[in-house]
C-alpha positions as CSV (number, residue, x, y, z in Angstrom):
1,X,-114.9,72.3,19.7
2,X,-118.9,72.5,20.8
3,X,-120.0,71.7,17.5
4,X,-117.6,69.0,16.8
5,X,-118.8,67.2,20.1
6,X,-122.1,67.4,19.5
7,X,-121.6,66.2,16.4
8,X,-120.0,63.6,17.7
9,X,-122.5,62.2,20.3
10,X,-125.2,62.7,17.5
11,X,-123.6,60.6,14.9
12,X,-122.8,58.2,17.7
13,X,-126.7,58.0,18.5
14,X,-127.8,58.1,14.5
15,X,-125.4,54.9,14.8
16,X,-126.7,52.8,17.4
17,X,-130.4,54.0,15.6
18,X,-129.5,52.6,12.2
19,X,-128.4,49.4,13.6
20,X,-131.9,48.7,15.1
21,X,-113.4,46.6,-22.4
22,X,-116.1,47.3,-23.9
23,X,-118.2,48.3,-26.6
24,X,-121.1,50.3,-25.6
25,X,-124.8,50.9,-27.3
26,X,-127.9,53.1,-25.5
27,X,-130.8,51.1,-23.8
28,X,-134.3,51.8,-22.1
29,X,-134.3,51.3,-18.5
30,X,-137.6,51.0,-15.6
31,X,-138.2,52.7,-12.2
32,X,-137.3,56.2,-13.9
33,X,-136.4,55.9,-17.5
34,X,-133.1,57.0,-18.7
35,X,-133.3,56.4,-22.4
36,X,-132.1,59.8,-23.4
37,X,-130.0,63.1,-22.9
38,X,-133.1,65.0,-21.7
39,X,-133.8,62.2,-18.3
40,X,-130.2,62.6,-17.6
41,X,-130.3,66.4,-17.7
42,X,-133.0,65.5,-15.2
43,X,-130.8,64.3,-12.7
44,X,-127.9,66.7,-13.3
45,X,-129.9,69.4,-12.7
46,X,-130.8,68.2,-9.1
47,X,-127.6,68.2,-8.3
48,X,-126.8,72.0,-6.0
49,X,-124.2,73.4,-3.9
50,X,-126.8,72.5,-1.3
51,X,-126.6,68.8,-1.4
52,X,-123.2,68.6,-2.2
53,X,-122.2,70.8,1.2
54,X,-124.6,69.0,3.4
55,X,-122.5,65.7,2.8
56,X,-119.3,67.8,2.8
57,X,-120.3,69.6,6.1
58,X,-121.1,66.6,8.1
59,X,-118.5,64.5,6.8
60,X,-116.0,67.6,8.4
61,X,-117.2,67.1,12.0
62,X,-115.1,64.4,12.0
63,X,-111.6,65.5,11.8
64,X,-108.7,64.3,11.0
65,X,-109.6,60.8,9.8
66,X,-106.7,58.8,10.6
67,X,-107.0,55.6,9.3
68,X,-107.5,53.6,12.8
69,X,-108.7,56.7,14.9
70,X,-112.3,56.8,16.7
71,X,-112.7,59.8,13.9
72,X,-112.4,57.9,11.2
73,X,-114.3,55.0,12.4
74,X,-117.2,57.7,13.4
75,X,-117.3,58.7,9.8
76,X,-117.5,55.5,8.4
77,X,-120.6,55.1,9.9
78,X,-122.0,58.4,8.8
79,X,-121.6,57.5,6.0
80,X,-122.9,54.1,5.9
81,X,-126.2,55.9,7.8
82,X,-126.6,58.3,4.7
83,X,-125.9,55.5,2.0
84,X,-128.8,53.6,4.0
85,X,-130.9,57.0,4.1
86,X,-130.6,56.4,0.4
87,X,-132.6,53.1,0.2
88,X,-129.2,51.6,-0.8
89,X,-127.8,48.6,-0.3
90,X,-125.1,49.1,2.5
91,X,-122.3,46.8,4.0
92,X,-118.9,47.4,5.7
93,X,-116.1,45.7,4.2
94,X,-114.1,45.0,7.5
95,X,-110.2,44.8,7.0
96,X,-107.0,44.6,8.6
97,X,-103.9,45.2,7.3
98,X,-100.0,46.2,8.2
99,X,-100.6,47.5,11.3
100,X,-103.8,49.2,10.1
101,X,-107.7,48.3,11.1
102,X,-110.5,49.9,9.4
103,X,-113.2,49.4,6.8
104,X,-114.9,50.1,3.7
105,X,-118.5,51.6,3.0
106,X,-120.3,50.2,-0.1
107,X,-123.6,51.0,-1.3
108,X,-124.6,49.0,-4.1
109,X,-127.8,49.7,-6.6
110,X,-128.0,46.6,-8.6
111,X,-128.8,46.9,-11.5
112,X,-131.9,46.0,-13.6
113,X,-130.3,43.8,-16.5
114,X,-130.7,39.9,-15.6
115,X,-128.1,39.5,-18.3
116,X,-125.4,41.2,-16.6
117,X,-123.5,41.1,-14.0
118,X,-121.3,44.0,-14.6
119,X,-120.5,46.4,-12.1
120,X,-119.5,50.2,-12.3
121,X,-117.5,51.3,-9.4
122,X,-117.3,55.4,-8.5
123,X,-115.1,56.0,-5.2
124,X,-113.5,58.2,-2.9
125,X,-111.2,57.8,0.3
126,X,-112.9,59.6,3.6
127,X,-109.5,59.0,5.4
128,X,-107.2,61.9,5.6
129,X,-103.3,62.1,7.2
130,X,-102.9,62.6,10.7
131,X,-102.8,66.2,10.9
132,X,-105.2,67.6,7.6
133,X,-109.2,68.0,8.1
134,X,-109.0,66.7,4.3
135,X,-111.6,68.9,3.0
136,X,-110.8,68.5,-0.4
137,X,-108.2,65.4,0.0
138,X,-110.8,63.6,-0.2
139,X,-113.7,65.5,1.4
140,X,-114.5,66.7,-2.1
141,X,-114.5,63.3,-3.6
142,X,-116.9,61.3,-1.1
143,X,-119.6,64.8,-1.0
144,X,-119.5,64.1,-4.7
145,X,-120.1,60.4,-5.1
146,X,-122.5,60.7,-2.2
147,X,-124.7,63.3,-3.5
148,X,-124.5,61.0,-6.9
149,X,-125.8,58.7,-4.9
150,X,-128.3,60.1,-3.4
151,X,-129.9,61.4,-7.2
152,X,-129.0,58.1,-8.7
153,X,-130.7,56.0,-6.2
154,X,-134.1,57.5,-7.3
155,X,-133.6,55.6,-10.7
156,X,-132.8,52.3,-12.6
157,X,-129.6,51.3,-14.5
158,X,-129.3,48.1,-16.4
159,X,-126.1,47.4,-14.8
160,X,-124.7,47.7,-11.1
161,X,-123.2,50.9,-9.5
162,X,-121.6,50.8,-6.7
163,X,-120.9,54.0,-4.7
164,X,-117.5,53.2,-2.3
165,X,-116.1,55.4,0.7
166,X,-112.2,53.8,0.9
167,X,-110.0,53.9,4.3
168,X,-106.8,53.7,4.2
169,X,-105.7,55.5,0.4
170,X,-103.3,57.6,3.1
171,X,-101.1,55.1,4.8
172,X,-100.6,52.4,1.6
173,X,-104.1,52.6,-0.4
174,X,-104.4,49.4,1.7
175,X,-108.4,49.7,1.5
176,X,-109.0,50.2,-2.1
177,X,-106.4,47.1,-2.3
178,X,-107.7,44.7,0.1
179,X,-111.1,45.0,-1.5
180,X,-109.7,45.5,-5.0
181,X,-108.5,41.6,-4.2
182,X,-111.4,40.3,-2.6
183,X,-114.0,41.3,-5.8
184,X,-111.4,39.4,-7.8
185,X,-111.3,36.6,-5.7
186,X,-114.8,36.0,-5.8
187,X,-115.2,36.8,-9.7
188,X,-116.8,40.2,-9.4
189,X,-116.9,41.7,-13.2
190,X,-115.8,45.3,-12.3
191,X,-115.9,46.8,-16.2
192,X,-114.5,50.3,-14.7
193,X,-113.5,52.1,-11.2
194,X,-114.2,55.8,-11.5
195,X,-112.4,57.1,-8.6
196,X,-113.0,61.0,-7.4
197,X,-109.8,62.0,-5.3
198,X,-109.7,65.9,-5.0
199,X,-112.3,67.3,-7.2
200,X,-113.1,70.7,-4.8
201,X,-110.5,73.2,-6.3
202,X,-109.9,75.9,-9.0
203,X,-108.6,79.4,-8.8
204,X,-108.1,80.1,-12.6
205,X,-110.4,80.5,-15.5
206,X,-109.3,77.4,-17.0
207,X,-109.0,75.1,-14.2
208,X,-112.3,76.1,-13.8
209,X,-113.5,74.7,-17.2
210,X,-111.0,71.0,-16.9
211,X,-111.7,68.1,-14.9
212,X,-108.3,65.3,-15.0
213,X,-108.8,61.7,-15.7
214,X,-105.1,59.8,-15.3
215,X,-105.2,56.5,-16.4
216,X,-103.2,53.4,-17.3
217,X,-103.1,52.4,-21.4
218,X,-105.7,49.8,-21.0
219,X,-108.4,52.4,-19.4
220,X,-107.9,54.7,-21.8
221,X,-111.0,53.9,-23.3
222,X,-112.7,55.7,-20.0
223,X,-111.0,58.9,-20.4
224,X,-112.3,58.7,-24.2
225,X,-115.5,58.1,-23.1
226,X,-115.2,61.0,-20.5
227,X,-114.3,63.3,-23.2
228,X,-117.2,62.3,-25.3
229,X,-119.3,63.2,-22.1
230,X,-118.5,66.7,-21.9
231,X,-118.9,67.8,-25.0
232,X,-122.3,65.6,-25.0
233,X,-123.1,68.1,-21.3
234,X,-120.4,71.3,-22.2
235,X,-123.7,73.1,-22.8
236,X,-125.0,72.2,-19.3
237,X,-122.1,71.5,-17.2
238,X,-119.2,73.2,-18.7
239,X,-116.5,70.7,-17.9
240,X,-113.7,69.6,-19.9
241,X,-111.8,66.1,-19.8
242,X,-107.9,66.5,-19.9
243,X,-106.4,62.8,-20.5
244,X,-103.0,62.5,-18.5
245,X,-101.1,59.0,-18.1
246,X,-101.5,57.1,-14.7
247,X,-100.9,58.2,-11.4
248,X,-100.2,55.0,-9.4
249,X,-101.1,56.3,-5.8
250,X,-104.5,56.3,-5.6
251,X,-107.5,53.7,-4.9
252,X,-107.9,52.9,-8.7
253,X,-104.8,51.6,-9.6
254,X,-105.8,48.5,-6.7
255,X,-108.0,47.6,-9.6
256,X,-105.6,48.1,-12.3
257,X,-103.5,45.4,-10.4
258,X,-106.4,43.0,-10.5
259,X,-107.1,43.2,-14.7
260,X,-109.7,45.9,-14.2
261,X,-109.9,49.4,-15.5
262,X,-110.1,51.9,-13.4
263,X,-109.2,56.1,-13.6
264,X,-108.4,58.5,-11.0
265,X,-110.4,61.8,-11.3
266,X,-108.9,65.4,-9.8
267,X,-109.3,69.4,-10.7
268,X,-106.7,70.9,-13.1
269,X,-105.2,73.4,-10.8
270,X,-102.6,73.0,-8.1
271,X,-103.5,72.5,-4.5
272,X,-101.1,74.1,-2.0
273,X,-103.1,72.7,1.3
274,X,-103.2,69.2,0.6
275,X,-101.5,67.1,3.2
276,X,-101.7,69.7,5.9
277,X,-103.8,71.6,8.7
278,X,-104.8,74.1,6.1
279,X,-106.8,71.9,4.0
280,X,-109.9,73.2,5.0
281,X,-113.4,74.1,3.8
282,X,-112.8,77.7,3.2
283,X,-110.7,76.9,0.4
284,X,-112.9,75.0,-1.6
285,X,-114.7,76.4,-4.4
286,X,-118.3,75.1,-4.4
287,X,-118.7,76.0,-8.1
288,X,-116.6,73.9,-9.0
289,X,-117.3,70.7,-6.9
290,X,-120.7,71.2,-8.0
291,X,-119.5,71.0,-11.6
292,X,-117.5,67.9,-11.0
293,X,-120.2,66.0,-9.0
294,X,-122.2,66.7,-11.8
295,X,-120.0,64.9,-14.4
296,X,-118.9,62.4,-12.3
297,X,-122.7,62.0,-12.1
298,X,-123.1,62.0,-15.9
299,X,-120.2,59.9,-16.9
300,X,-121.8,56.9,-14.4
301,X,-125.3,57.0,-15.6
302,X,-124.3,56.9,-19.3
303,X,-121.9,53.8,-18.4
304,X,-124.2,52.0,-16.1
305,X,-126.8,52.6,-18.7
306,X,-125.5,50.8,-22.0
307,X,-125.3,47.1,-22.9
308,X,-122.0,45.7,-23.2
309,X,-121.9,44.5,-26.7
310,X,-118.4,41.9,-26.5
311,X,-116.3,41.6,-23.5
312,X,-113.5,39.6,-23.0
313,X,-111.6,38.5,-19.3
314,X,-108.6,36.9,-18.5
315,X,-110.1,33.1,-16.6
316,X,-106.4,31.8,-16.3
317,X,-103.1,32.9,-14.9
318,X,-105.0,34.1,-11.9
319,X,-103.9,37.7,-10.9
320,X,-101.6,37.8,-7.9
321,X,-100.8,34.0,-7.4
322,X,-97.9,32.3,-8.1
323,X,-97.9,29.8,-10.8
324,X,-96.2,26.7,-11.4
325,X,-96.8,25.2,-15.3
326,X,-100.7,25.2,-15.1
327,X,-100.8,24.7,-11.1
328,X,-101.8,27.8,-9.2
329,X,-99.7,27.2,-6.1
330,X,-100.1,30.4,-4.2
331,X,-101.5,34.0,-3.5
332,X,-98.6,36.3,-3.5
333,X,-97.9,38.3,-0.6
334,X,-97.2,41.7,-2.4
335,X,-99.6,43.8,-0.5
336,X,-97.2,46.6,0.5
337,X,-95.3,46.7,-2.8
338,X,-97.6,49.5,-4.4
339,X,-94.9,51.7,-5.4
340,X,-92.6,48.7,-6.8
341,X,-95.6,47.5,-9.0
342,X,-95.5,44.3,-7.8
343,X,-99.5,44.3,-6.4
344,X,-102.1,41.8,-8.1
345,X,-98.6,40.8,-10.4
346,X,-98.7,37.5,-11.9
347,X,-95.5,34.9,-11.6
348,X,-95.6,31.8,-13.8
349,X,-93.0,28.7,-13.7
350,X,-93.4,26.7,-16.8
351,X,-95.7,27.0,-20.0
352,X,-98.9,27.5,-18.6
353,X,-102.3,27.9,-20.1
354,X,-103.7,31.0,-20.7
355,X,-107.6,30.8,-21.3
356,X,-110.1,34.0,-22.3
357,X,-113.3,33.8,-21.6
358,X,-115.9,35.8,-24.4
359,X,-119.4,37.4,-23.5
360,X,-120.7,38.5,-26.3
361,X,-124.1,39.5,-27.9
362,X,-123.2,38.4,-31.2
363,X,-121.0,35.7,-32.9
364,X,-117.1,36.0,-32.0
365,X,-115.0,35.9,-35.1
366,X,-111.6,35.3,-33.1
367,X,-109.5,36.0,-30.4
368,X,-106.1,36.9,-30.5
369,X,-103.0,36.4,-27.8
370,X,-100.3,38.8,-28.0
371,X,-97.2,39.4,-26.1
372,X,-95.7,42.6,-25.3
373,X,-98.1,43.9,-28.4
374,X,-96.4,41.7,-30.7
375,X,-99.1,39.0,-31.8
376,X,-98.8,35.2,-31.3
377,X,-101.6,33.3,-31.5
378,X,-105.3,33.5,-32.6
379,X,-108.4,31.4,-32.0
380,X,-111.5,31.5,-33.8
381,X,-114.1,29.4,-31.6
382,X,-114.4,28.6,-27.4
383,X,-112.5,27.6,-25.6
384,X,-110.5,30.3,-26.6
385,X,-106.8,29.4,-24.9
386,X,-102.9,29.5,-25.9
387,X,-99.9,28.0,-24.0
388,X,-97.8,31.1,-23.7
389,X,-94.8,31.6,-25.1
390,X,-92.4,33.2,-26.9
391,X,-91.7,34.0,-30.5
392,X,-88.0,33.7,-31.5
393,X,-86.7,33.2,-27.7
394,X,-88.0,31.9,-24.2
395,X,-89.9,34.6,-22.4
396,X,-88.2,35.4,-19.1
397,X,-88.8,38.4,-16.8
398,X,-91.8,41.2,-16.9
399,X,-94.2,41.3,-19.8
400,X,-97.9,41.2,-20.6
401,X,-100.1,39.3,-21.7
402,X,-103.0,41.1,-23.8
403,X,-105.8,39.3,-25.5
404,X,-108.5,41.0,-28.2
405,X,-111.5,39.6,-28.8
406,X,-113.8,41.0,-32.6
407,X,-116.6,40.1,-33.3
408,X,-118.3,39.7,-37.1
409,X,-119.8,43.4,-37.4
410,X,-115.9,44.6,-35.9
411,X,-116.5,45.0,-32.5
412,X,-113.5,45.0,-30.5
413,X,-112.6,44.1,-26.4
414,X,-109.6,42.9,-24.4
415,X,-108.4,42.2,-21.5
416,X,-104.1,42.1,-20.4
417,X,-102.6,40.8,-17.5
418,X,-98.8,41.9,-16.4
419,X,-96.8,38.9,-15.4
420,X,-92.9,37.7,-14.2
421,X,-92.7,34.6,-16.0
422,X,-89.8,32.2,-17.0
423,X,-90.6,29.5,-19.8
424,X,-88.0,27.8,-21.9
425,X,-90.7,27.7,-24.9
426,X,-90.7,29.9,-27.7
427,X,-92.3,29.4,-31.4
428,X,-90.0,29.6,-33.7
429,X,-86.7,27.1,-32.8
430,X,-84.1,26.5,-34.2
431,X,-83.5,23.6,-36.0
């Protein structure tokens, strides 16, 4: 009790002080190069059970971290101090939401590519439930993405990383979500959301040697990419990806709502203290965490170091807003709705427009609109756009809307958007 007060009143003094998809190819980047395995070994290697636990340690004197409580406030600011420590970027992203006030930490290293403005997002949630010290749900998760950070902000990346510390994931995700909308809103180009959520635990020989990645279909290509990673580091890091379908209740499905790609990241073996007083320090096993900071480290510097060779977005339906014909009328109030699926959805009115924009390196060939997988419609030069429809019969109810853009050497993007929509047009009528 001592300790925790102290650690209190210092953190509380450290505070008022600091406030005095894609197709990928391997590039060259400046303040510390990263142009091949050996540099990235570099920074793998710097990574120890010593960083990792002084993060993890501090961020425990604060417990539990309610969202809303003067604990989880304090740590907020902890960690904003140590992202700042960093030579980082920092900023709170205040919100405010059913009941719930908190905020979000982001650090931001921009990235040294005036040709993109992609971002890469790895995250964690420092909030816990009301009555667990969260030392692996999700202590685990922000000592790993902060002692990324803390290696990674010693080099350069062509594109941005952003490291974020969520509030909120406990009582509705309403953190992850609230921001999730806003970096739409304001056209941020998120290309993937790594998010670590429990990555401190194994007590078998083969948990020991598998790291999870649960996805949606369209971020599949991320778990892919993951896999590629550990065998690229098995000699060096030893993990293993295991690719398992989504799991919705985490910070990166806010993303997935909003027509980005995103993964949730957690250890292969089962947990028997999450959610409760006993999730505690002593039961974390600091080999592992070490192992899994280490990829998560890995897997972001390889991303945030390769040009994006095509991409294609989604410019029109807007996610989350209510559509009449090609009139946006409103932002949908589905905030709460995470387990019904109806966050960042999409409800049209009418035929409307839908319009892709392509960013590409090399000539586009064409881009093709497809419903529910089934193709309708192709365009071979910009604007690339389709008034959606049907094929054989109005659309009317859920579907999605999924565009593919290839380019002349058979590069392949896309982008999808989930939608209610009620049209009475359709291709092929009758006559």
């Amino acid at each position: 009790m001592k300790k925790t007060i102290f650690s209190l009143v210092s953190i509380s003094i450290l505070i008022v002080t600091s406030m005095s998809v894609l197709s990928i190819e391997q590039a060259d980047v400046g303040k510390q190069s990263l142009s091949s395995r050996g540099e990235i070994i570099e920074m793998i290697e710097q990574i120890d059970e010593e960083l990792v636990f002084y993060y993890h340690d501090r961020l425990m004197d604060f417990q539990p971290r309610y969202t809303g409580t003067i604990t989880c406030e304090l740590a907020a600011y902890y960690i904003y101090h140590e992202f700042k420590e960093m030579g980082l970027e920092v900023e709170f992203h205040e919100w405010k939401y059913a009941g719930f006030q908190s905020r979000n930490v982001i650090a931001t290293l921009e990235g040294t590519d005036p040709a993109s403005n992609a971002v890469f997002i790895m995250s964690a949630h420092y909030d816990t439930v009301e009555v667990s010290p969260g030392a692996n749900d999700d202590g685990s998760g922000v000592a790993a993405i902060m002692a990324a950070a803390k290696i990674m902000s010693q080099y350069s990346f062509s594109h941005t990383i952003q490291f974020i510390a969520f509030s909120g994931e406990e009582v509705g995700t309403y953190g992850s979500f609230l921001y999730a909308k806003k970096a739409y809103n304001r056209g941020d180009n998120i290309v993937a959301v790594l998010n670590a959520d429990m990555v401190g635990y194994a007590d078998t020989v083969e948990g020991g040697k598998i790291i999870r990645f649960f996805h949606p279909e369209r971020s599949t290509w991320i778990a892919d990419y993951a896999i590629n990673i550990g065998e690229k580091y098995l000699d060096l890091i030893d993990l293993s990806v295991e690719s398992l379908p989504n799991y919705m209740g985490a910070d990166h499905q806010a993303f997935v709502y909003y027509g980005y790609d995103g993964v949730w990241i957690a250890h292969h073996d089962g947990y028997q203290w999450g959610h409760s007083p006993e999730d505690t320090p002593d039961h974390i096993n600091w080999t592992y965490q070490v192992k899994a900071t280490k990829f998560l480290l890995a897997c972001m510097a390889e991303l945030a170091l390769k040009p994006i060779d095509v991409q294609i977005i989604l410019e029109s339906p807007l996610e989350g807003y209510g559509h009449f014909f090609n009139r946006r009328i409103r932002e949908l109030p589905f905030g709460k709705r995470w387990a019904k699926g109806l966050r960042g959805l999409t409800i049209i009115l009418g035929r409307a427009l839908a319009i892709a924009d392509v960013r590409s390196n090399e000539e586009v060939k064409r881009v093709i609109f497809c419903i529910d997988g089934d193709f309708l419609s192709w365009d071979s030069e910009p604007p690339y756009e389709w008034k959606i429809q049907g094929r054989f019969k109005p659309l009317r109810g859920k579907h999605i809307l999924k565009v593919y853009a290839y380019t002349e050497s058979g590069k392949v993007a896309t982008d999808e958007m989930d939608m209610l929509i009620f049209t009475r047009s359709y291709l092929y009528q009758r006559r």
